[in-house]
C-alpha positions in Angstrom: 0.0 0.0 0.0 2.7 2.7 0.7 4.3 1.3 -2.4 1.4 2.0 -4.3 0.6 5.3 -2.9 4.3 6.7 -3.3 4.2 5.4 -7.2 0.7 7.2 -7.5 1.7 10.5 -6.0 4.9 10.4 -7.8 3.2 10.0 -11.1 0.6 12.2 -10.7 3.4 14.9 -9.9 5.6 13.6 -12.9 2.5 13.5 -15.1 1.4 17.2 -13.8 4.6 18.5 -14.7 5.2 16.9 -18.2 1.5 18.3 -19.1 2.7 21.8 -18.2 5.8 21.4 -19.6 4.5 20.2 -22.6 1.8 23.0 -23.1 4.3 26.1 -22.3 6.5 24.2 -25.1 3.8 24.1 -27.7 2.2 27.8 -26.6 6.1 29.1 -26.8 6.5 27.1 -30.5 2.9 28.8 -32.2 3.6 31.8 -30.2 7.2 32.5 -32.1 5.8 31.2 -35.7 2.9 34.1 -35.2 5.5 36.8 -33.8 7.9 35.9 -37.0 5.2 35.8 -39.4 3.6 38.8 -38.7 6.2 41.2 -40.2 6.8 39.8 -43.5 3.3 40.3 -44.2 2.5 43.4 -46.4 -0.3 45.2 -44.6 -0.8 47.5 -47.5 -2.3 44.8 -49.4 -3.7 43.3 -47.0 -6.0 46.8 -46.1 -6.7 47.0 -49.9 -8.5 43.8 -49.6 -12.0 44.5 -48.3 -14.9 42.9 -50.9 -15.9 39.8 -51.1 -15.2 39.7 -54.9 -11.3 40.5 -54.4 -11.1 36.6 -53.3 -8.7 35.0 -55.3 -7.4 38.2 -57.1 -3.4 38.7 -57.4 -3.3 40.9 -54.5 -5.1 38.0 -52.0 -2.9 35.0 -53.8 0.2 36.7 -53.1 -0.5 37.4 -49.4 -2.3 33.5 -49.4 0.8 32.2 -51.0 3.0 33.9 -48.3 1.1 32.2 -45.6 1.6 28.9 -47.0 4.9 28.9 -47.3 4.7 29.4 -43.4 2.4 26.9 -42.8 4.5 24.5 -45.1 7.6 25.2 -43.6 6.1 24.4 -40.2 4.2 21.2 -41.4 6.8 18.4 -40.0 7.6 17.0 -36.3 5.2 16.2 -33.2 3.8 19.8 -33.3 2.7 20.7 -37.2 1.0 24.0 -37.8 -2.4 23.1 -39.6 -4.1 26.3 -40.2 -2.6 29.6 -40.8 -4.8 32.9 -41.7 -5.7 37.0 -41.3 -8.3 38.0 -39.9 -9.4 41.8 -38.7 -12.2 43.5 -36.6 -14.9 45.0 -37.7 -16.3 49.1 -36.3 -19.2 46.8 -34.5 -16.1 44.2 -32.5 -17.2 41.4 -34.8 -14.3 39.3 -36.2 -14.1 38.1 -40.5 -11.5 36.2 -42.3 -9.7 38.5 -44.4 -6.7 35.6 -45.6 -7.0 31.7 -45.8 -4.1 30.0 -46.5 -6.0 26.5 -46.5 -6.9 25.1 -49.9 -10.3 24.7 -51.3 -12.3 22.4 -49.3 -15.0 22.5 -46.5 -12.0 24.1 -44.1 -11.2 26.9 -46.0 -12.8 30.3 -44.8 -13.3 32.9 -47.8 -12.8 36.8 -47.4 -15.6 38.0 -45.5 -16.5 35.0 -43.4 -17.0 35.7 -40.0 -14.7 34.3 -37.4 -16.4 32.9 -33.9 -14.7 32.7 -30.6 -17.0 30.3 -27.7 -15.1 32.7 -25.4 -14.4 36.4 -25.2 -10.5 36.0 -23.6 -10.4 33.7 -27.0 -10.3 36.7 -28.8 -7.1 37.9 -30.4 -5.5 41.4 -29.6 -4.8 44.2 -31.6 -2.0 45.4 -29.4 0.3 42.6 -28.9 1.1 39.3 -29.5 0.0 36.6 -27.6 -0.9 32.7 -27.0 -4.0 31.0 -25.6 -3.7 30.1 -22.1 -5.0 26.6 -22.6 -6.2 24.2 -25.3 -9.3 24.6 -27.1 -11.0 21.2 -28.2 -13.8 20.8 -30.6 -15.0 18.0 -32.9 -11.9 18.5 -35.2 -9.2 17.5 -32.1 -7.0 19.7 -29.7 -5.9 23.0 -30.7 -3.8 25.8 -29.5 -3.6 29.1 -31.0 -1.5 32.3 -31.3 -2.2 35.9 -32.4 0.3 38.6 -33.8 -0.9 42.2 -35.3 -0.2 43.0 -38.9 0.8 46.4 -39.8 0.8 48.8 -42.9 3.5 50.9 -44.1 1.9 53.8 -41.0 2.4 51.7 -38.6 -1.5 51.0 -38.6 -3.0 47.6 -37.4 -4.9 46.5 -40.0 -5.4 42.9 -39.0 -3.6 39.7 -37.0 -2.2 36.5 -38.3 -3.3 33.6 -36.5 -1.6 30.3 -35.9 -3.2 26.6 -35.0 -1.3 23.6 -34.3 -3.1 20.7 -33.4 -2.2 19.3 -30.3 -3.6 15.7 -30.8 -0.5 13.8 -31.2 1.4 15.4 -28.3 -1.5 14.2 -26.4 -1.4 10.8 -27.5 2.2 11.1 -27.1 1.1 11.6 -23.0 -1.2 9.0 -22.8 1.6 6.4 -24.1 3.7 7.8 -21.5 1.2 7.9 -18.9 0.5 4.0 -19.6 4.2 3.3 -19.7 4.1 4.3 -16.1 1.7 2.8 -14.6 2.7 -0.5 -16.0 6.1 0.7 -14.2 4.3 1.5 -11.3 2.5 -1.8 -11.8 5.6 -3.7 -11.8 6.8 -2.4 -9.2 3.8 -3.2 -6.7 4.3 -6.4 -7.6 8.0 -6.4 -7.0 7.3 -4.6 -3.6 4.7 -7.2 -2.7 7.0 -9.8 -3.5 9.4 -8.1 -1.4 7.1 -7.5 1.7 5.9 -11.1 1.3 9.2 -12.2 1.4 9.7 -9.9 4.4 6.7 -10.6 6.8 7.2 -14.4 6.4 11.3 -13.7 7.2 10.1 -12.3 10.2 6.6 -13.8 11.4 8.1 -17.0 10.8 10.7 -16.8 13.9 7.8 -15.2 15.6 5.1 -17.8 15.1 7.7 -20.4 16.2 8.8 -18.5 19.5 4.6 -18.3 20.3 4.2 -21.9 19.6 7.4 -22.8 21.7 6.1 -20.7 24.6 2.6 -22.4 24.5 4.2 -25.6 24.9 6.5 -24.3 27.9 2.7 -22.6 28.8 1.4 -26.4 29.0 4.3 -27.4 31.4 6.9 -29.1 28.2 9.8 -27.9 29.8 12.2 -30.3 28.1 11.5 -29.0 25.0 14.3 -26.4 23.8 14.9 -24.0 20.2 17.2 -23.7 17.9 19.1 -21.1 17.6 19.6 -20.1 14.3 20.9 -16.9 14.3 22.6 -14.4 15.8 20.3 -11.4 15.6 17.4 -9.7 17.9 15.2 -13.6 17.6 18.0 -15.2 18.0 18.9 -13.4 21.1 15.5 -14.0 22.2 15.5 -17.7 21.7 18.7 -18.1 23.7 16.6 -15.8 26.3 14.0 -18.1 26.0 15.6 -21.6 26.2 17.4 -19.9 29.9 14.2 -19.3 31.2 13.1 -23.1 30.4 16.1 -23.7 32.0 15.6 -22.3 35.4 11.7 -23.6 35.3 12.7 -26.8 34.4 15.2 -26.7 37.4 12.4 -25.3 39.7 10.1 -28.2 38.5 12.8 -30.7 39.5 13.5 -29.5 42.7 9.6 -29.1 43.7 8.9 -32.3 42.5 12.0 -33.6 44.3 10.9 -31.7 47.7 7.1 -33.3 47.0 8.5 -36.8 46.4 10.7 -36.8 49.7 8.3 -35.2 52.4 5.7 -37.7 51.1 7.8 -40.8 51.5 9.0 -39.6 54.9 5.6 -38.4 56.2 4.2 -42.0 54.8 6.8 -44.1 56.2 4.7 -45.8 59.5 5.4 -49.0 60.4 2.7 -51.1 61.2 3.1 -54.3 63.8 5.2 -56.7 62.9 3.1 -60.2 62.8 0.3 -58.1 60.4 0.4 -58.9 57.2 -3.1 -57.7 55.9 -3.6 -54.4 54.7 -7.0 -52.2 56.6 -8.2 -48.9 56.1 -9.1 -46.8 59.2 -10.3 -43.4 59.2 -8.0 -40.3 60.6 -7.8 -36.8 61.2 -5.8 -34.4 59.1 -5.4 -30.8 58.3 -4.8 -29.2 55.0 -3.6 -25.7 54.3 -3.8 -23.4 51.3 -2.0 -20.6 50.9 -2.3 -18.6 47.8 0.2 -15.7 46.4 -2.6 -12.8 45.9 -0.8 -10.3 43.4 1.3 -12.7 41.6 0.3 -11.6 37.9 1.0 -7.9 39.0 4.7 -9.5 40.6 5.2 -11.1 37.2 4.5 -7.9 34.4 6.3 -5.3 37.0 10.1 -7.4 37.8 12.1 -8.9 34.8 11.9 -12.9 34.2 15.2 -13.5 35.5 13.9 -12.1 38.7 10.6 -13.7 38.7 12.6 -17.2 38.7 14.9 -16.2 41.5 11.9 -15.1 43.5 9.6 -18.1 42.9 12.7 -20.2 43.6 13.6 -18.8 47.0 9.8 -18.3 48.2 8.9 -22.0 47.3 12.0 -23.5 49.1 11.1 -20.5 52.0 7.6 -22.1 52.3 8.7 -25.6 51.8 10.9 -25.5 54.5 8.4 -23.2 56.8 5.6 -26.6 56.1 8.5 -29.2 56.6 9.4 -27.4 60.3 6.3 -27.0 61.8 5.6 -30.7 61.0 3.6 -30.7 57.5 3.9 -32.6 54.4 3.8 -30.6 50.6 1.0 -32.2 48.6 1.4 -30.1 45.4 1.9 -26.4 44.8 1.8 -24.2 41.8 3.2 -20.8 40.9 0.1 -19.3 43.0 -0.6 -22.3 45.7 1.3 -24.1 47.9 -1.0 -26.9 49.7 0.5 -28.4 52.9 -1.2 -31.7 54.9 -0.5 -31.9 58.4 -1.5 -34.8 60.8 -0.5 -37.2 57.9 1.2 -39.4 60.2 -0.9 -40.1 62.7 0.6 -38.8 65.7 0.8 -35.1 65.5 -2.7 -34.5 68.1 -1.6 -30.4 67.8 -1.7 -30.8 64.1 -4.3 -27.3 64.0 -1.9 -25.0 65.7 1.2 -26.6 63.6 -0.8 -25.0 60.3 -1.7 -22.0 61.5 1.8 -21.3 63.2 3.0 -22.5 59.7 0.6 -20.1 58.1 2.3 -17.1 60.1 5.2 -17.9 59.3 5.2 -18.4 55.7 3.2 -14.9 55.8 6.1 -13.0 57.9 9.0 -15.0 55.3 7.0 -13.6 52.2 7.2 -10.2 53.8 10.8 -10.3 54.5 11.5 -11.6 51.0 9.5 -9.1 49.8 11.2 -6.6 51.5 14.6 -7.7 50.9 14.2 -7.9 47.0 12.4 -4.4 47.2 9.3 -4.9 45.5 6.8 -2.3 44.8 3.6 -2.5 43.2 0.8 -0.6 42.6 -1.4 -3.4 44.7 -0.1 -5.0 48.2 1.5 -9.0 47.3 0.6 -10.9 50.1 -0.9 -14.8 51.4 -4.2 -15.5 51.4 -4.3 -18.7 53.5 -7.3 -21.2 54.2 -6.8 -23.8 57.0 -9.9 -26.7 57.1 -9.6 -30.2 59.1 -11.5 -33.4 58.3 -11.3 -37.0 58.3 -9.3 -38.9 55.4 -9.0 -43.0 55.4 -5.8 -44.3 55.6 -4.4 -47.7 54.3 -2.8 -49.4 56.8 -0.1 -52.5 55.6 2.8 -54.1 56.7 4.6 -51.7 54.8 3.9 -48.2 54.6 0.2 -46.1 55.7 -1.0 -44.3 52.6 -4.0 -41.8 52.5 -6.4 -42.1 50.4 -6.3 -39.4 47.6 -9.9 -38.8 47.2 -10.3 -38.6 50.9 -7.2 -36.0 51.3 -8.3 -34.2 48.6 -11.7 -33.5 49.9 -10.6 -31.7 52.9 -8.2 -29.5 50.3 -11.0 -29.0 48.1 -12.6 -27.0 51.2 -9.6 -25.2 52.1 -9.3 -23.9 48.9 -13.0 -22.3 49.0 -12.2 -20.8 52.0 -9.6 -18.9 50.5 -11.7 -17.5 48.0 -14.3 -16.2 50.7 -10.9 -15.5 52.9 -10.1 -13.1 49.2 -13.7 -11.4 48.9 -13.1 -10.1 52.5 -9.5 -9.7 52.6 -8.9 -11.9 56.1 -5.5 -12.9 55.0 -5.7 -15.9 57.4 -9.1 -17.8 57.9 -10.2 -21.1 59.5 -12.7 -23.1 59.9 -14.5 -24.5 62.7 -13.7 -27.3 63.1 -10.0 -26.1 63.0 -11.1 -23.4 65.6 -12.3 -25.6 68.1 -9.0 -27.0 68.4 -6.7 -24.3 69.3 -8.1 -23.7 72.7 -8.2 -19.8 72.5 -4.1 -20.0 71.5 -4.8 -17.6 68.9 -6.7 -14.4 68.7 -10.5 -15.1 66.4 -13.1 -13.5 64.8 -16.4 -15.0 63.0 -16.3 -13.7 59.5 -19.0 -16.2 57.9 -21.9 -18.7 59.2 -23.7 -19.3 55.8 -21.6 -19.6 52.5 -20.0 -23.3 53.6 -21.3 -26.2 55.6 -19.0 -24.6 58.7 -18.5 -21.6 60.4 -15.4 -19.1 59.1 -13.1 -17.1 61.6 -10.2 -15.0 60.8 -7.1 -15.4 62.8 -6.3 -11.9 63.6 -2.5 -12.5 65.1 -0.5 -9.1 64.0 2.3 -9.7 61.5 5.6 -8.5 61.5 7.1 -5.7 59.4 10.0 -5.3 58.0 11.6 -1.9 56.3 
């Protein structure tokens, strides 16, 4: 399109010019033929000739011949003169033809005919010289026409030669040129769109395979890497790229490391020695949710380099805060972390344990926050939920495992106690049944009695600062 337009506007103004060009060349050529002829016509004979019936005497032949000789002189090239004649006023401002030098035919005008101009500024001057100011068209072609006074032996005007030269081949001559370039112009969109085509796909093509690449690390393919094969801006981005796989692929690992060994260790209870059967019994447990509110904000403000570093120190920070206080990681993403507690069987405080864990990991994420000197235009913080319930547990010879669906129940309702713990910005809520078992160790508030099966309170323990 810019192409297109630039070859438009640069014909139009090449086009615009030659026209004028062409027209001041043409009104200078019948302009000098009329100024050069006028002289070496005798005005004497010309004022003698005044009755119709003096058409074709000596005197008119001679001036008649004279005029041809101009107009045949002038008859060659792109610009020939076609019709050359006198005319003179009349006392009433009429115009007649006093001189034709055209030969007999329907062209010719005789002494005495009178000459017609469609315009008034057509009309020659008896003063000076002078051209017409733009082309005159009629069913004969395109004209242009020139005016010079004739004078007798006093000095008298006694009429003006007039000039035509027919202007239909120059204009042909610019409309071949004005179809040469467009198919120029043509050719050259087609070149350019070539050359843009060529273009767009030299570049989309990089991008379309660094937005398919990031989809597939999007879907959690970190072992998936690009090729770099170049060294310029995408190629500097794919290297970028393939780092950052690098370091998620690395945090991957180590979560799924972390997950793997607190569940073996937290599953390892050894059952009696002469059982060899395998029962399932019913026992209490604790899961906590805690969710990193402000994450997306966290992620668009810092760079990725230290969005990695970050993630990585505040999952091992909260990974360790579970492990201390006695808790087992289930799974956590890049906005949860979910923590059991009670998995063993033994821990009868397993309550407090979460919600000490809970403070803690909410003073760590201020610290860290504080330490990498984050700001952001909306506070980053925990929203944590804490819910107990009753999970079955396979007992063998071997190894107690809970049962998933069981376990996964009671996270299920932690987690929709965060979100009512979000709508009313609590920070730290439980339920009842998690209430009931602190024995007034931590300061609560009911916040909600109707949206779940259980009773909401916010633990409302101050948190530390740090500046």
């Amino acid at each position: 399109m810019l192409v297109g337009v630039s070859c438009g506007l640069l014909l139009w103004l090449s086009l615009r010019k030659a026209n004028r060009l062409t027209f001041e060349l043409i009104q200078e050529k019948v302009l000098s033929i009329a100024v050069s002829t006028a002289p070496t016509v005798d005005g004497d004979i010309v004022e003698q000739l005044k009755n119709r019936n003096q058409d074709g005497s000596p005197e008119y032949n001679v001036i008649r011949d004279q005029l041809r000789s101009v107009r045949d002189a002038n008859d060659t090239g792109a610009l020939p003169v076609r019709f050359i004649y006198l005319m003179r006023q009349l006392p009433d401002g009429s115009w007649e033809y006093v001189v034709d030098a055209e030969e007999e035919g329907e062209d010719k005008s005789y002494l005495g005919d009178p000459a017609e101009f469609e315009k008034e500024e057509e009309e020659p001057s008896l003063e000076s010289a002078r051209a017409d100011e733009a082309y005159s068209r009629d069913s004969f072609g395109t004209w242009l026409s020139a005016f010079a006074p004739v004078t007798n032996s006093k000095g008298e005007v006694v009429a003006v030669v007039g000039i035509d030269i027919k202007a239909q081949r120059v204009q042909h001559l610019l409309r071949q040129l004005l179809l040469g370039d467009l198919a120029a112009m043509l050719a050259a969109l087609l070149l350019a769109s070539a050359l843009a085509a060529w273009l767009s796909g030299k570049i989309t093509r990089p991008l379309t395979e660094l937005r398919d690449f990031v989809r597939e690390v999007g879907r959690g393919n970190f072992g998936t890497r690009m090729d770099v094969k170049s060294n310029d801006e995408f190629g500097e981005l794919a290297s970028a790229i393939n780092q950052m796989v690098d370091g998620l692929e690395e945090r991957e690992s180590l979560k799924g490391a972390l997950v793997h060994y607190v569940r073996s260790q937290a599953g390892d209870t050894k059952l009696m020695e002469d059982s060899s059967d395998s029962t399932d019994s019913e026992q209490k447990v604790t899961a906590l949710v805690a969710e990193l509110c402000g994450f997306r904000q966290l992620s668009s403000k810092l760079g990725s380099e230290r969005v990695f570093a970050l993630l990585n120190e505040y999952f091992s920070t909260m990974i360790d805060i579970v492990l201390r206080h006695g808790g087992s990681l289930e799974k956590s993403s890049d906005e949860r972390v979910t923590a059991i507690f009670g998995a063993t069987g033994k821990d009868t405080h397993q309550e407090r344990h979460a919600v000490e864990a809970a403070l803690d990991m909410q003073h760590a994420l201020a610290k860290l926050l504080s330490e990498w000197r984050v700001e952001t235009n909306k506070p980053v913080f925990l929203e944590v939920g804490i819910h107990s319930g009753i999970a079955i547990v396979n007992r063998s010879s071997a190894q107690d495992q809970l049962d998933y669906e069981s376990v996964h129940s009671v996270i299920e309702s932690a987690g929709e106690i965060v979100a009512i713990g979000k709508q009313k910005a609590t920070k730290l809520v439980v339920s009842d049944r998690v209430a009931e078992s602190l024995h007034h160790t931590f300061p609560l508030e009911m916040i909600d009695e109707e949206s779940l099966e259980f009773v909401l309170f916010r633990v409302t323990m101050p948190l530390q600062t740090f500046g």
